[in-house]
Structure formats: structure tokens, C-alpha cells
C-alpha positions in Angstrom: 0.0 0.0 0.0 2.6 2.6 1.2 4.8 1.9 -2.6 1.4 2.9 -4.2 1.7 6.1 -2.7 4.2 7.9 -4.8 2.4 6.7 -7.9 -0.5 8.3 -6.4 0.9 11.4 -5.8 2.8 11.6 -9.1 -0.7 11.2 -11.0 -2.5 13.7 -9.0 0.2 16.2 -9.7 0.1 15.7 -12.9 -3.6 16.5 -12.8 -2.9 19.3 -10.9 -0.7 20.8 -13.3 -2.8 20.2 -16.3 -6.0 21.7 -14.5 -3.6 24.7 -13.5 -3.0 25.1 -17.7 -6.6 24.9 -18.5 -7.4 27.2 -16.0 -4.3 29.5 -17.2 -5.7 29.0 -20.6 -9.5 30.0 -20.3 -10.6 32.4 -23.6 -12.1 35.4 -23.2 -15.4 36.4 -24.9 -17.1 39.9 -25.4 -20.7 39.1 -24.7 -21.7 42.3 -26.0 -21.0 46.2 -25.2 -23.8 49.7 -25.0 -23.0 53.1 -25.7 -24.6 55.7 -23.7 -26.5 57.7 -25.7 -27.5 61.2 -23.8 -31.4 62.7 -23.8 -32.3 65.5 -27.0 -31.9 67.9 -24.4 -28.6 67.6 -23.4 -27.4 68.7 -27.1 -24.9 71.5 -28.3 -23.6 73.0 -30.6 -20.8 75.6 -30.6 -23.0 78.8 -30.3 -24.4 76.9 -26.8 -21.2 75.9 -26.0 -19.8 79.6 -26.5 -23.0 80.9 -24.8 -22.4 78.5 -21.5 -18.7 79.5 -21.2 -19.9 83.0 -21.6 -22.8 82.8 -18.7 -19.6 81.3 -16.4 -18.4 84.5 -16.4 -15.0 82.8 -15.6 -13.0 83.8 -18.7 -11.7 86.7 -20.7 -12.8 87.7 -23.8 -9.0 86.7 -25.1 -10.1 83.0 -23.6 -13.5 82.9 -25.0 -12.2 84.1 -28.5 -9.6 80.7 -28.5 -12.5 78.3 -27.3 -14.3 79.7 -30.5 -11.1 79.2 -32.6 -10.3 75.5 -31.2 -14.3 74.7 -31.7 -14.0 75.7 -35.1 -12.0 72.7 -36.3 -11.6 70.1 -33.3 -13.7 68.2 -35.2 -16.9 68.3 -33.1 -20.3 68.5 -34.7 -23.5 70.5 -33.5 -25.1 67.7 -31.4 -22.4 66.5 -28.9 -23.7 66.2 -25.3 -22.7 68.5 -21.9 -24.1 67.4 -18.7 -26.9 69.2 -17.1 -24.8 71.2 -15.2 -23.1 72.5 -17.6 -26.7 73.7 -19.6 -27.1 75.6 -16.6 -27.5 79.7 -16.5 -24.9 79.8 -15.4 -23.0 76.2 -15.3 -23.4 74.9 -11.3 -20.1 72.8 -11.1 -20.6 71.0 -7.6 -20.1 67.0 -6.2 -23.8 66.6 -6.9 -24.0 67.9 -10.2 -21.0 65.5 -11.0 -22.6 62.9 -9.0 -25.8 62.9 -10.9 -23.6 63.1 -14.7 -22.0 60.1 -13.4 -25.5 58.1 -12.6 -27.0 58.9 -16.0 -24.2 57.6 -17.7 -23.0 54.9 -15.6 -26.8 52.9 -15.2 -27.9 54.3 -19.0 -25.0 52.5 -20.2 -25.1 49.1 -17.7 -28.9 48.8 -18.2 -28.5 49.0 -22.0 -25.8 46.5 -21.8 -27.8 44.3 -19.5 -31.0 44.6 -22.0 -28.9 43.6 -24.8 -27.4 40.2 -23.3 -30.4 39.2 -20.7 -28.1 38.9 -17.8 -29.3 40.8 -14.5 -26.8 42.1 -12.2 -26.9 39.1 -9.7 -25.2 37.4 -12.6 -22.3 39.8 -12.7 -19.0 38.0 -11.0 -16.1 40.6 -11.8 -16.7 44.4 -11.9 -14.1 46.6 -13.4 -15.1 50.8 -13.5 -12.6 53.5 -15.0 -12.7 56.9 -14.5 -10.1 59.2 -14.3 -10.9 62.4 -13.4 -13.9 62.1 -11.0 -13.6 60.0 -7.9 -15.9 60.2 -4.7 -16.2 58.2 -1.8 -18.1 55.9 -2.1 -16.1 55.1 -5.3 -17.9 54.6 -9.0 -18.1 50.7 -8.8 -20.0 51.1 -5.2 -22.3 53.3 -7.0 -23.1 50.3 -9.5 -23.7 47.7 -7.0 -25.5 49.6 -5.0 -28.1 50.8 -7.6 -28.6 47.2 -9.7 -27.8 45.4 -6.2 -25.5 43.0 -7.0 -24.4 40.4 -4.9 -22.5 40.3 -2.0 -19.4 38.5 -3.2 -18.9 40.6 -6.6 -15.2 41.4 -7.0 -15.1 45.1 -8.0 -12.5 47.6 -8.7 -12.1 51.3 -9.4 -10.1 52.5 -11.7 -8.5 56.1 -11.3 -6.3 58.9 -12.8 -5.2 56.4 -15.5 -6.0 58.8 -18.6 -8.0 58.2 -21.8 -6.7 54.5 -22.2 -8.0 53.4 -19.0 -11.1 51.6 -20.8 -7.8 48.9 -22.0 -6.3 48.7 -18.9 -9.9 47.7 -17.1 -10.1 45.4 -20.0 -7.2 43.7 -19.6 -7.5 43.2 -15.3 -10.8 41.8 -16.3 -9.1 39.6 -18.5 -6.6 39.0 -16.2 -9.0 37.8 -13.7 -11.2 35.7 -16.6 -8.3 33.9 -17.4 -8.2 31.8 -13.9 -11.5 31.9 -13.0 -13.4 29.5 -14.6 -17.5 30.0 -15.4 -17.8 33.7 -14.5 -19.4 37.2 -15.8 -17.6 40.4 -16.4 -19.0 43.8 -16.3 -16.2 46.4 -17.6 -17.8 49.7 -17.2 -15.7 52.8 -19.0 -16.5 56.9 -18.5 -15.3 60.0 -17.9 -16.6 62.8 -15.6 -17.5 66.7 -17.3 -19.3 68.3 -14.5 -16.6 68.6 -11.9 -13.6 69.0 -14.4 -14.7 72.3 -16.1 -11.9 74.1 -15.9 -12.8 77.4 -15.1 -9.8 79.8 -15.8 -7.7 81.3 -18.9 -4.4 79.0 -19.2 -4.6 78.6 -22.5 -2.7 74.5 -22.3 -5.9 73.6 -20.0 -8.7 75.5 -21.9 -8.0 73.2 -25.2 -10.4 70.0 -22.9 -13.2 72.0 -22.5 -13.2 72.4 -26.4 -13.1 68.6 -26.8 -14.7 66.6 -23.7 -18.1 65.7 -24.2 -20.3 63.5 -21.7 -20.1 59.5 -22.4 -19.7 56.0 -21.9 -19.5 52.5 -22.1 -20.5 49.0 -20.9 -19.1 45.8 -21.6 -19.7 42.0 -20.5 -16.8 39.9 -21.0 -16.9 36.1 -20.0 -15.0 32.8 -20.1 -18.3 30.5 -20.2 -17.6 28.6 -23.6 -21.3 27.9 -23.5 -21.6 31.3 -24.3 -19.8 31.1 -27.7 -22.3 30.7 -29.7 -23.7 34.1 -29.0 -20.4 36.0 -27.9 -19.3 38.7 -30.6 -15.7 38.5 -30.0 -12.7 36.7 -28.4 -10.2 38.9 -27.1 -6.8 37.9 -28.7 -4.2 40.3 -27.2 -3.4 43.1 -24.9 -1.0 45.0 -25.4 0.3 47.8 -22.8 3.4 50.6 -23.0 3.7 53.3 -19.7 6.4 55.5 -20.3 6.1 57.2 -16.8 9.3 56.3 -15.7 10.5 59.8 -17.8 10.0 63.1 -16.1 8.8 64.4 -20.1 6.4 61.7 -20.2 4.9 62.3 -17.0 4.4 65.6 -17.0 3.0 66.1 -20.5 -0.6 65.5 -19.3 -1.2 67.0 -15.5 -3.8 68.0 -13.7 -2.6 71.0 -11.4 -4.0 74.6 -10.2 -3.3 77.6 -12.7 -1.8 80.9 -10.9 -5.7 81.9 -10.0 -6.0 78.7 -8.3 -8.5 76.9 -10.8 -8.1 73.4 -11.3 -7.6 71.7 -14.9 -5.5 69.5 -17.1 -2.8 70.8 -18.6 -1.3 69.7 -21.9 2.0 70.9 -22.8 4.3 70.2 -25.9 5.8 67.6 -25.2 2.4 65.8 -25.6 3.5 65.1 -29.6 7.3 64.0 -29.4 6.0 61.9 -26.1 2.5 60.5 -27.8 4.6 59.3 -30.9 7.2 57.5 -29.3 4.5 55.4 -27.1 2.8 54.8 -30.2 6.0 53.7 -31.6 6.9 51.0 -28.6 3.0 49.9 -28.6 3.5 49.0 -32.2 6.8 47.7 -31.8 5.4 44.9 -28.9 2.3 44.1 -31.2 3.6 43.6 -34.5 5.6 40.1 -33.5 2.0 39.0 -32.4 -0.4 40.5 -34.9 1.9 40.6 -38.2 2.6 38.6 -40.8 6.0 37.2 -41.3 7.3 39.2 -44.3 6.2 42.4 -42.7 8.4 41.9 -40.1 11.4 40.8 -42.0 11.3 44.0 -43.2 10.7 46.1 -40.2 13.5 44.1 -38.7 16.0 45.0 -41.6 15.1 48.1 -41.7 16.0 48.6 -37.5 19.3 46.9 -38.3 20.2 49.1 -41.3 19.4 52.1 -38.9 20.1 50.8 -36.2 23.8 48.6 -36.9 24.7 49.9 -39.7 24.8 53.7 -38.8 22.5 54.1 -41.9 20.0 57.4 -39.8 19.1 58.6 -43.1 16.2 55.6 -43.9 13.1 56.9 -42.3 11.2 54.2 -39.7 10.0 51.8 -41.3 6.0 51.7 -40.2 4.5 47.9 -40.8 1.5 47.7 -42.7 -0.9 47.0 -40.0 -3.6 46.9 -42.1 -2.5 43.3 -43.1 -3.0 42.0 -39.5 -6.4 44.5 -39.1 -9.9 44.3 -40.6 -11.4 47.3 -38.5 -9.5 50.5 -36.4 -10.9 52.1 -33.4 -8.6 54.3 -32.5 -8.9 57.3 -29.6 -11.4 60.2 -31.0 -9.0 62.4 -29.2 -9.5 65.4 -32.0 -9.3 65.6 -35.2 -5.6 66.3 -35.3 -5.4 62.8 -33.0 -7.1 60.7 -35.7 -5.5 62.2 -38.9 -2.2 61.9 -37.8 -2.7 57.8 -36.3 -4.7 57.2 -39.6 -1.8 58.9 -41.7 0.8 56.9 -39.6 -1.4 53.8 -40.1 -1.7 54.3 -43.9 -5.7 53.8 -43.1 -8.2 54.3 -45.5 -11.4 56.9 -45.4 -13.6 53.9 -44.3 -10.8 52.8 -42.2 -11.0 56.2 -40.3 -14.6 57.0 -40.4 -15.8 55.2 -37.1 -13.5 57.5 -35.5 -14.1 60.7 -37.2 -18.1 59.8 -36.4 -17.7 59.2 -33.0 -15.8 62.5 -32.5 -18.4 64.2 -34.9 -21.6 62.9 -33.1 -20.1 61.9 -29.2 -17.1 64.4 -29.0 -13.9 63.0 -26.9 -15.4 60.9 -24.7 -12.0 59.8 -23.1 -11.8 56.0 -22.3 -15.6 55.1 -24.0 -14.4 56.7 -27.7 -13.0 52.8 -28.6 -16.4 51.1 -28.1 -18.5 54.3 -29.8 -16.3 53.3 -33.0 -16.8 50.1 -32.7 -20.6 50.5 -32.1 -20.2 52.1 -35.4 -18.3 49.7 -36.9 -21.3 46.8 -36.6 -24.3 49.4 -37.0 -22.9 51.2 -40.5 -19.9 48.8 -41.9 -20.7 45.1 -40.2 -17.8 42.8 -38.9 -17.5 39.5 -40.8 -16.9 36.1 -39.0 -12.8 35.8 -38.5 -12.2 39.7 -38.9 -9.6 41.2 -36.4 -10.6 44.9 -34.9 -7.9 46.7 -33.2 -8.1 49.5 -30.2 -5.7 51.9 -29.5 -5.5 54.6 -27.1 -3.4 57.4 -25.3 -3.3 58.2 -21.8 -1.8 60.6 -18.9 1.0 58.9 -17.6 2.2 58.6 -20.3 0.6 55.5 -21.5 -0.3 53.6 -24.9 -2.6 50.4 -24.8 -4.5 48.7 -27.6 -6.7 45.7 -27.1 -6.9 43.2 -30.6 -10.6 41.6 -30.8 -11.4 38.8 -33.2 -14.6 38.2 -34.4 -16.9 34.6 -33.8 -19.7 35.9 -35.9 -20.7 37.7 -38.8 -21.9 41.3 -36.8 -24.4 43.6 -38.1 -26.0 45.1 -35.3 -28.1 48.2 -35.6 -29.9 47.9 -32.1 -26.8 50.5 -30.9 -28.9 53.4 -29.1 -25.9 55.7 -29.9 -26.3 55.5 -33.9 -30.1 55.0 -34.4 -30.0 58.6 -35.7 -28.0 57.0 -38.8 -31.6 55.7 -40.0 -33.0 58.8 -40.4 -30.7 60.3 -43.0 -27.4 60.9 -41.3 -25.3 58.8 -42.9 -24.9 60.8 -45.6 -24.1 64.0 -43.3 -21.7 61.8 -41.8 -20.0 60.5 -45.1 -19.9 64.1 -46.3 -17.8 65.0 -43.2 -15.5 62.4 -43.0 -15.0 62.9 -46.7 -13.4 66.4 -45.9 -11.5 65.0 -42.8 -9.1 62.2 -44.5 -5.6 61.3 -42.7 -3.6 64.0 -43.8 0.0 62.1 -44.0 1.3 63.8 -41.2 5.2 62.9 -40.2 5.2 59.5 -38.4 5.9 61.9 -35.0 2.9 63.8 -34.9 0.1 61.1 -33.8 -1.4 64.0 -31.4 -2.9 67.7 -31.6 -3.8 69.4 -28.6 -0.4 71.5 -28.9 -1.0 71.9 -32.8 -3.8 73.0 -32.2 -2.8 75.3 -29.8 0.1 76.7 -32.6 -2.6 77.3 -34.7 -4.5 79.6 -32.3 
């Protein structure tokens, strides 16, 4: 009896082992996603924009004047959405009013989401909220479970202060946490707060937000259940992130501070380009060996080591063609200037841009929820075949790059997205028209960012 022991032991390790693997090894689904679509009456255009910054009667003229100039071609359209607050005569910017942004947009967007897959909230195993800018006690996630009453055990987080790109990095911890627990629900849950973050004052590096912020969000239900394959939309291949925070430059170029009056906003300084571009360039860097096919990078490796080795500085970069390991681009509807120059870098095409440009056209910059607006787009005006490969990219304070790589299980043509019904009635056209005007310019492979072109240009 006591020889069959080892033998014993021996198998059950190696049981061990292997159920450690499978667990280490569990895929990752995205049930489905909802875009918070604001009420009519939360609308504006520039003139209501320009009127509410007026009624503040917290700027110069000289301030108000450049709000009207970086409005003028940020790429915003006339129906973006402010929080109530901020339609206000004049704006009320208080913890309530930010409190009360943050409810619309956090159970709009969890309900839809909810709606759209039949789960209910006692379902929910993992919740993951982002949001950078606006974070009260009791934080965002408690605010969730508390209003759908989820269950006791629900493992939530709150994400903080982690910039635009935050909506990858919640995706990724609930990957994280997917990928050894077996059988469970995911609700990812990315926003950004306008009420509280108005920045009331006339430094011209923190005025360029207000031009481009707009109220948003998104909701996402990831699981590992394979019996929920069948109807899952996507399975999440890669994530991919690049913090460059270790460098003073870096971590500095997007900061939140006081101005010399003592008004609180986000500044964004010039290092924001040469910074954004070289994150851009490591993110790329760490994702074509995984994404790319092999002859593009034989020649991005040649082209390093003629550089690189052989002293040869002259040869410009070269930039893989991503659009052989890519179907579909969502990429950060940061501004215009943002999406030209990543679409210019990328070598995109108009339709490879336009569920960008729309979401900045019709939504504004709504921070870490601009990545599932395009892709809302994507599957309500282009559709998503079975196999395709959509990629996310993002920038965020820190300084951080992340992009998220999402394959397809099913052919996707959904038009049940709240946030582009409107495209029924005779937008898309409107839309085409202005996305038309707005392709990538070709920018140099450095410039992937605008806020301080924009402020050149001003």
C-alpha cells in the first residue's frame, strides 16, 4: 500500500498541473458592449457651448475668443452632449452635479448592456469601473452595486487617474482575472466625468479640454463561459500595454494642477507630440511580433538593423502595414488632429477612419468610451465578418499607450446601438460628407497628437 503512494501522488500532480493550464488557458469572450446615448436635451452645438462659457463669467474675452477658434476645427459636430450642469445659467459645477452626470451615464450604459445580453446584475462575478478624473467616496463601482444590487461577493475595482486608455487597462484586469477563473461574468464599465472637471480659468494649455470633452460611456460584458460562444461577438486575442512614466517628459505632458488663480484643470504641454509618438511607436513595436505577418516583419527588422547597426540614420522608420493584420481600427477620437495623424501613420483608408471621425463628430472625446463608440459604429454602418480582427488603440496621462486586438466569432451587423439610431434617419450621408473632408492628412510618423497643434494654430 505505502509503494502505491508515490504513484498516487505523481498522478494527482500531474492532474494538478494540467487543470492549472486549462485554467491558465481559459478564452475570453465579449458578450456584447452599450454606448450611452445622452437625452435631446442635453445637445450642443458651438454657439451653446460659447453661450455656456460666456454665462460662467469665468473667462476673458482673449479665452473665450480661442474656445471659439479650437471649436472651429476640433472636429466636433453641432449635437455632442454636456451634462446638465453645464446647460445651466450659469454652469453649477458642484459633487452633486458631478454625481448625478455620473449616474446617468454609468446605469444608462449598464442597463442598455444588460437589455442587450439578458443577464441581470446578480449574474455579474467581476466588476471593473474607469474613471479618471472624478472619484468620490463611495467610489464609482460602489455606485453600480448599490443601484442594480449585486451580490454580495462581486469582486469590483475602481479605476483612477489612468487617462484616456484606461477603458484597455480595465479590459485587460478583467481579462486578467477571466483567465483563472473558470464560469464567471464580467462587467467592464468605462466613463469619464465633465461636471466637476470644467476648468474654469484662462491658461490657454488647459482651456483646449473643454473644447473637446463631451459626456459619455461605455458597458461591456466579458466572460469565459464557452457555452456562451455561440452568441459572444468577439474573443479577445491580445493586450497590449506601454507606460512611459518612468521619464519626467512623459509624465508631466498630461497634468492636472492649479493655474496661478488657483482653478483646477488638465494641462497639456508640448511635449504631448514627441512623447505620444514615441509610445505609439513601442506599442506597435510589442504588437507587430504578435499581430503581423511574417514578411512584414522581416522588413521592419531590416530596416531597424540598417538604422540601427549599420549607422544608416538617413532611412526613415519603417511603419508595418498594420492593415495586413487589421480588418477594422478604433482608434482614440482624441480630435481631429489625434485621428489624422494615427490614420496617416497607419496608412488607413477613409472607411478605415470614419468610425472614428463619427464618433468624434456625433459623441465628442469621450475619453476611455471613444473605442467602443467606434466600434458600435463599426457593426451598426460597416458590419464585422466572422474571422475579422478589430484593433483598439488609445493614449493616456502617464504617459501610457494600450490597444486591445478583438477577433470576431460571428458575422456582426447590429443596428440595435442606441448611440447610432439617428443614422436611420438620413445621417449617414451627413456623416460621409464630413468624413470625406477630414481624410488622414500624412502627417510625419511623430505627430500622432494635436492638442499643442492646435494650440500653434490659435
Amino acid at each position: 500500500m505505502c509503494a502505491q503512494v508515490p504513484a498516487v501522488a505523481a498522478v494527482l500532480a500531474v492532474v494538478y498541473g494540467i487543470w492549472n493550464f486549462l485554467r491558465s488557458r481559459q478564452r475570453v469572450f465579449l458578450l456584447d458592449f452599450a454606448c450611452y446615448k445622452p437625452p435631446e436635451n442635453l445637445k450642443v452645438g458651438l454657439d451653446g457651448f460659447m453661450k455656456g462659457s460666456k454665462d460662467s463669467g469665468a473667462f476673458t474675452e482673449e479665452s473665450l475668443e480661442f474656445q471659439r477658434r479650437i471649436s472651429q476645427r476640433n472636429g466636433l459636430g453641432e449635437e455632442t452632449y454636456l451634462p446638465p450642469a453645464l446647460h445651466m445659467d450659469p454652469p453649477v459645477v458642484n459633487m452633486e452635479n458631478a454625481r448625478e452626470e455620473a449616474r446617468m451615464v454609468l446605469f444608462g450604459a449598464v442597463q442598455e448592456v444588460f437589455d442587450r445580453t439578458g443577464l441581470t446584475p446578480r449574474d455579474i462575478d467581476i466588476l471593473v469601473v474607469n474613471c479618471s478624473l472624478f472619484n468620490p467616496t463611495p467610489s464609482l463601482s460602489a455606485m453600480v452595486v448599490n443601484h442594480f444590487k449585486m451580490r454580495g461577493d462581486v469582486i469590483s475595482y475602481n479605476l483612477a487617474g489612468m487617462g484616456c486608455s484606461a477603458g484597455v487597462i480595465a479590459i485587460g484586469l478583467a481579462e486578467r482575472l477571466l483567465r483563472t477563473e473558470p464560469g464567471k461574468y464580467a462587467l467592464v464599465v468605462s466613463t469619464e466625468n465633465i461636471t466637476q472637471n470644467w476648468y474654469l480659468g484662462d491658461d490657454r494649455s488647459m482651456l483646449i479640454p473643454n473644447t473637446l470633452f463631451r459626456m459619455g460611456g461605455a458597458a461591456m460584458v466579458l466572460t469565459n463561459r464557452l457555452s456562451e460562444r455561440w452568441r459572444a461577438k468577439y474573443e479577445l486575442q491580445h493586450v497590449v500595454r506601454v507606460h512611459l512614466g518612468a521619464d519626467d517628459t512623459a509624465y508631466e505632458c498630461v497634468y492636472q494642477r492649479e493655474d496661478e488663480k488657483g482653478a483646477v484643470g488638465v494641462e497639456l504641454n508640448r511635449d504631448l507630440v514627441k512623447v505620444a509618438g514615441k509610445a505609439l511607436e513601442k506599442n506597435m513595436t510589442r504588437m507587430g511580433p504578435l499581430v503581423l505577418p511574417v514578411t512584414e516583419q522581416l522588413r521592419f527588422a531590416a530596416n531597424f538593423a540598417a538604422r540601427k547597426l549599420l549607422g544608416r540614420r538617413h532611412l526613415k522608420p519603417y511603419v508595418p502595414n498594420f492593415t495586413k493584420a487589421f480588418n477594422h481600427f478604433c482608434l482614440h477620437a482624441g480630435g481631429r488632429g489625434v485621428i489624422e495623424g494615427l490614420g496617416g501613420q497607419l496608412g488607413l483608408s477613409r472607411k478605415q477612419v470614419e468610425p472614428s471621425f463619427n464618433s468624434l463628430y456625433w459623441y465628442g472625446n469621450t475619453s476611455s468610451g471613444s473605442l467602443w463608440y467606434a466600434l458600435s459604429y463599426i457593426e451598426a454602418a460597416q458590419s464585422v465578418k466572422k474571422g475579422e480582427v478589430v484593433w483598439q488603440v488609445g493614449f493616456g496621462s502617464g504617459f501610457k499607450c494600450n490597444s486591445a486586438v478583438w477577433k470576431a466569432t460571428r458575422h456582426i451587423h447590429d443596428t440595435r446601438h442606441a448611440a447610432w439610431a439617428h443614422l436611420k434617419n438620413g445621417n449617414l450621408e451627413k456623416a460621409w460628407q464630413y468624413v470625406q473632408v477630414s481624410t488622414p492628412c500624412n502627417p510625419p510618423a511623430c505627430c500622432p497628437c494635436f492638442f499643442p497643434l492646435l494650440m500653434r494654430q490659435a
